[in-house]
C-alpha positions in Angstrom: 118.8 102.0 126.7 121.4 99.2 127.0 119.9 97.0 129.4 116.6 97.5 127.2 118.4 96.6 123.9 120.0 93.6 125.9 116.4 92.7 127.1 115.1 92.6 123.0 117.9 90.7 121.8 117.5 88.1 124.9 113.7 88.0 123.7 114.4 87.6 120.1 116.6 85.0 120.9 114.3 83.0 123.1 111.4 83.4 120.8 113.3 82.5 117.6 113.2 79.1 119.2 109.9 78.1 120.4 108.7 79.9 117.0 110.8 77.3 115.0 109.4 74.8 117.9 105.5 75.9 116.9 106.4 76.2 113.3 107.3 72.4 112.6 103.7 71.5 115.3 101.7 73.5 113.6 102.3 72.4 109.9 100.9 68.8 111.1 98.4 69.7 112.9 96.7 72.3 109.8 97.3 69.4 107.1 96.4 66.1 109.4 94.9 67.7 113.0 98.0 66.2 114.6 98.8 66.9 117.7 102.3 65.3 117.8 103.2 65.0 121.7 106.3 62.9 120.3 107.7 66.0 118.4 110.3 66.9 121.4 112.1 63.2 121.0 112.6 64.2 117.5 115.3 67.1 118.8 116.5 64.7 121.5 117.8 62.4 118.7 119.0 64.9 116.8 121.2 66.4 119.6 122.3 62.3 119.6 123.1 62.1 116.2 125.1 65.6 116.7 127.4 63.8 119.3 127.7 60.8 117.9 129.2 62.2 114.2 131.1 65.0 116.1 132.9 62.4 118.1 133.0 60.4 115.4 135.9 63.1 114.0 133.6 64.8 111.5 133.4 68.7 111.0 130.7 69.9 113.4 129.2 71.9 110.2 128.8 68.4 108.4 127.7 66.7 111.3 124.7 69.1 111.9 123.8 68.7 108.3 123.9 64.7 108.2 122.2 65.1 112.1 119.0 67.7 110.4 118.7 65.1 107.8 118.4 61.6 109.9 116.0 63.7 112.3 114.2 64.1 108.6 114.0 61.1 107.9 113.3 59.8 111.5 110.3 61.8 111.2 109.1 60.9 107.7 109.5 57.3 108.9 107.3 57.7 111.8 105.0 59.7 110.2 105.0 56.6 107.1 104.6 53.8 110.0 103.1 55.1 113.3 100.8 57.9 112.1 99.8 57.2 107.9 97.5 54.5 108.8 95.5 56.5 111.0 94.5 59.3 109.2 90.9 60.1 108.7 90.6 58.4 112.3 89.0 60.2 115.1 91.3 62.8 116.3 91.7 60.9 119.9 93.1 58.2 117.9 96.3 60.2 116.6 96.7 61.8 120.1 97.0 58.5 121.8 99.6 56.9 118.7 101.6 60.1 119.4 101.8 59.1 122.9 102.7 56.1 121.8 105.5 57.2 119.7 107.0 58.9 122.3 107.4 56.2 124.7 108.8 53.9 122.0 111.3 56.4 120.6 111.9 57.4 123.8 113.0 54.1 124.9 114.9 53.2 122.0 116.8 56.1 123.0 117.5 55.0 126.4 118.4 51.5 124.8 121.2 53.3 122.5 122.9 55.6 124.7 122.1 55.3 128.5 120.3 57.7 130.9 123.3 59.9 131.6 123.6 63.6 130.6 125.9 63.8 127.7 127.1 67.1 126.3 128.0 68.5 123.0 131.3 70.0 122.2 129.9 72.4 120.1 132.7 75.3 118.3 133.7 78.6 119.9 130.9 80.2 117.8 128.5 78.8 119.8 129.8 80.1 123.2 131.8 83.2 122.7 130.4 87.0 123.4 130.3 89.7 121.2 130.9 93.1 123.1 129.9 96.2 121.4 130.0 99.1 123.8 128.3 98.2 127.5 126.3 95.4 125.1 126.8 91.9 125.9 125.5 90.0 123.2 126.3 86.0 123.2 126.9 84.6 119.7 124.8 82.0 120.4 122.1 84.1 120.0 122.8 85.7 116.7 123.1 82.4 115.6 119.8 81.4 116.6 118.0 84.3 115.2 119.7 84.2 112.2 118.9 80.5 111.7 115.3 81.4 112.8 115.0 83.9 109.8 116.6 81.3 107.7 114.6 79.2 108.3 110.8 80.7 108.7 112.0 82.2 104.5 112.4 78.9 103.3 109.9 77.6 104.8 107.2 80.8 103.1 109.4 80.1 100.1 108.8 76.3 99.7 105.2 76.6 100.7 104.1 80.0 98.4 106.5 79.5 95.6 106.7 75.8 94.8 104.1 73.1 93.2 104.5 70.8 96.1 103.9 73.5 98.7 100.7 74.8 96.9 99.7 71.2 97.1 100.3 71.4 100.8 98.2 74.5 101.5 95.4 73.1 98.8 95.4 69.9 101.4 95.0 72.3 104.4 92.4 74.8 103.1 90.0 71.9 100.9 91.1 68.9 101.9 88.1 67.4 100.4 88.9 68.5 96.9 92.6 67.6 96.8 91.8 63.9 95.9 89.4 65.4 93.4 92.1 67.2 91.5 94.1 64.7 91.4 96.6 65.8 94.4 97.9 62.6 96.2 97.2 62.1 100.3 100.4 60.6 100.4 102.7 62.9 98.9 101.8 66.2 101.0 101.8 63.7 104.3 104.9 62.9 103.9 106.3 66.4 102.6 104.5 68.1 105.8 106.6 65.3 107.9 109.8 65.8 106.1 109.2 69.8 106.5 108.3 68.9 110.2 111.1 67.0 110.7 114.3 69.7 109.5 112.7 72.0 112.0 113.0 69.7 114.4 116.7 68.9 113.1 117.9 72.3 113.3 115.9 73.2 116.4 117.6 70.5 118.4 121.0 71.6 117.5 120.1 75.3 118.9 118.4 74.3 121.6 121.4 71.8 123.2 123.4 74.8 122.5 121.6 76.5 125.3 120.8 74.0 127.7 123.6 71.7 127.6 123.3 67.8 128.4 121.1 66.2 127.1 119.3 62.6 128.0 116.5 60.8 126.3 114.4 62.5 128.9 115.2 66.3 127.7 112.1 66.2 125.5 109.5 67.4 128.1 110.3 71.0 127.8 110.9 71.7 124.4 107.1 70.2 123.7 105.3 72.1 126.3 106.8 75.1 124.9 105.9 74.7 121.1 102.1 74.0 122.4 101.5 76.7 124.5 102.9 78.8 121.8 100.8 77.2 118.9 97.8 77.3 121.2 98.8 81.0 122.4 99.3 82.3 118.5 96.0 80.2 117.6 95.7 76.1 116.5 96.3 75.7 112.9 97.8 79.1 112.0 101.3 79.7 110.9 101.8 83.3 111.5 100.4 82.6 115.0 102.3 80.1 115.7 105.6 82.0 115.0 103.7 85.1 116.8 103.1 82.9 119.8 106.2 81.6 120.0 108.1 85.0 120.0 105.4 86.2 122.4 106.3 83.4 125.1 110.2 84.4 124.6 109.1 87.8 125.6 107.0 87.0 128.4 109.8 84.6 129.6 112.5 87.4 129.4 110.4 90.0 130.8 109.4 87.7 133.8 113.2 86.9 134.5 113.8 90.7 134.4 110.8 92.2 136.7 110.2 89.4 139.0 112.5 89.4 142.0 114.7 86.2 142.7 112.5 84.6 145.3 110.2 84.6 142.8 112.1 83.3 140.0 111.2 80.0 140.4 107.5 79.9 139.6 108.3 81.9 137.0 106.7 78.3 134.5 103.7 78.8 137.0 102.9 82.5 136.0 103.8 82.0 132.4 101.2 79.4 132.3 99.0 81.5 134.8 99.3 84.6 131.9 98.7 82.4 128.7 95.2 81.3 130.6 94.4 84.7 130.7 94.9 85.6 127.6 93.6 82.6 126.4 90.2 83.7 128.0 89.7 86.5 126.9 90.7 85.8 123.2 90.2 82.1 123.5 91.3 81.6 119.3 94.6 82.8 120.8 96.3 85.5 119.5 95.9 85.4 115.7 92.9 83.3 115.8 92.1 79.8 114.6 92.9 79.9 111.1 93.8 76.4 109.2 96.6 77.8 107.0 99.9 76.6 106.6 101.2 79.7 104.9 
């Protein structure tokens, strides 16, 4: 019953992630049919950011605050410059600028603080154990599900309880007759960027929690997990995309459990192998298709 309770938490800790991961993804891609293959920079500079104002003296809790909020802005800048001027264009057109992106961010990256690993000295919070009983519960993890919860309630909040986020969903479900009633382009763009982008912030601080160094190159993974979540849960919906997401935690988990350590490392292999079979036989993924930010 232990190891079983262990195995949830693990999974729920895992999936709170890439949910957060398919979450920001997914809220582009229902307003604009963005597929943002530059989203997994977006952490990788806020990991930077975390460094830099942590060795800078501040307060880690002020530094991850000011580090969510220039990955914000980061992103609503891109989104302004790199991305703004294309919508409307043929959807090929916004996959290869976000290719584009990637490289250039990427880059600049590499330009401002080198190819080697750097780590975080993140608080005793983040790598301390709670014991309760034969329970082994890392902190870390209650702090990443917690944050996950956190977050996903704002995030229903802002977009079912405020003017700007019916705006937002009005621009996903009729996009032809937001103009019409007077709802400016512009304005939910850049709030779905901004919303995009302090998922990204806060994901990035979790996720270098867990893995450590970090380089201008660390973005592969975190992207190939938020799309085959967002594709597993179903393109365009937000309840599958938070679905997928804790989905591929639990198949992850359950993989690293059952399969025996010779095996372990094509574990990514039969992960992918298992989403393609699902895929086929409910090829709208899990929840379905559904444009719907809410």
């Amino acid at each position: 019953m232990t190891a079983l309770l262990q195995h949830i938490i693990d999974a729920l800790s895992v999936g709170s992630t890439y949910a957060l991961l398919a979450l920001g993804l997914t809220l582009a891609f229902s307003i604009m049919n963005l597929i943002n293959f530059g989203y997994g920079i977006l952490l990788v500079w806020g990991a930077y950011g975390l460094l830099g104002l942590t060795e800078a003296g501040l307060p880690f809790g002020v530094a991850v605050i000011l580090s969510v909020v220039g990955v914000t802005l980061l992103t609503m800048i891109i989104g302004r410059v790199a991305f703004r001027p294309f919508i409307g264009a043929p959807p090929i057109t916004l996959l290869i600028t976000s290719f584009a992106v990637l490289q250039i961010v990427q880059y600049a990256a590499i330009v401002a603080w080198g190819e080697k690993p750097r780590i975080i000295n993140y608080p005793p919070a983040f790598t301390d154990v709670l014991h309760i009983g034969a329970l082994r519960v890392p902190l870390l993890e209650i702090i990443t599900i917690g944050t996950a919860a956190v977050v996903v309630l704002v995030y229903f909040v802002i977009l079912n309880r405020t003017p700007l986020g019916s705006k937002v969903r009005a621009a996903a479900e009729l996009p032809d007759m937001t103009r019409l009633v007077g709802i400016r382009p512009g304005t939910v763009q850049m709030t779905v960027f901004a919303i995009s982008g302090a998922i990204a912030g806060v994901v990035g601080v979790l996720w270098f929690a867990k893995s450590g160094a970090i380089t201008p190159r660390s973005d592969l993974e975190p992207t190939l997990k938020a799309f085959i979540a967002i594709v597993l849960g179903g393109l365009g919906n937000t309840r599958g995309a938070l679905l997928g997401g804790f989905a591929l935690g639990a198949l992850e988990v359950l993989m690293s459990v059952t399969l025996p350590e010779s095996v372990l490392g094509y574990e990514p292999a039969i992960v992918f192998a298992i989403v393609i079979a699902i895929l086929i036989l409910r090829p709208s993924g899990i929840a379905g298709a559904k444009v719907n930010p809410a």
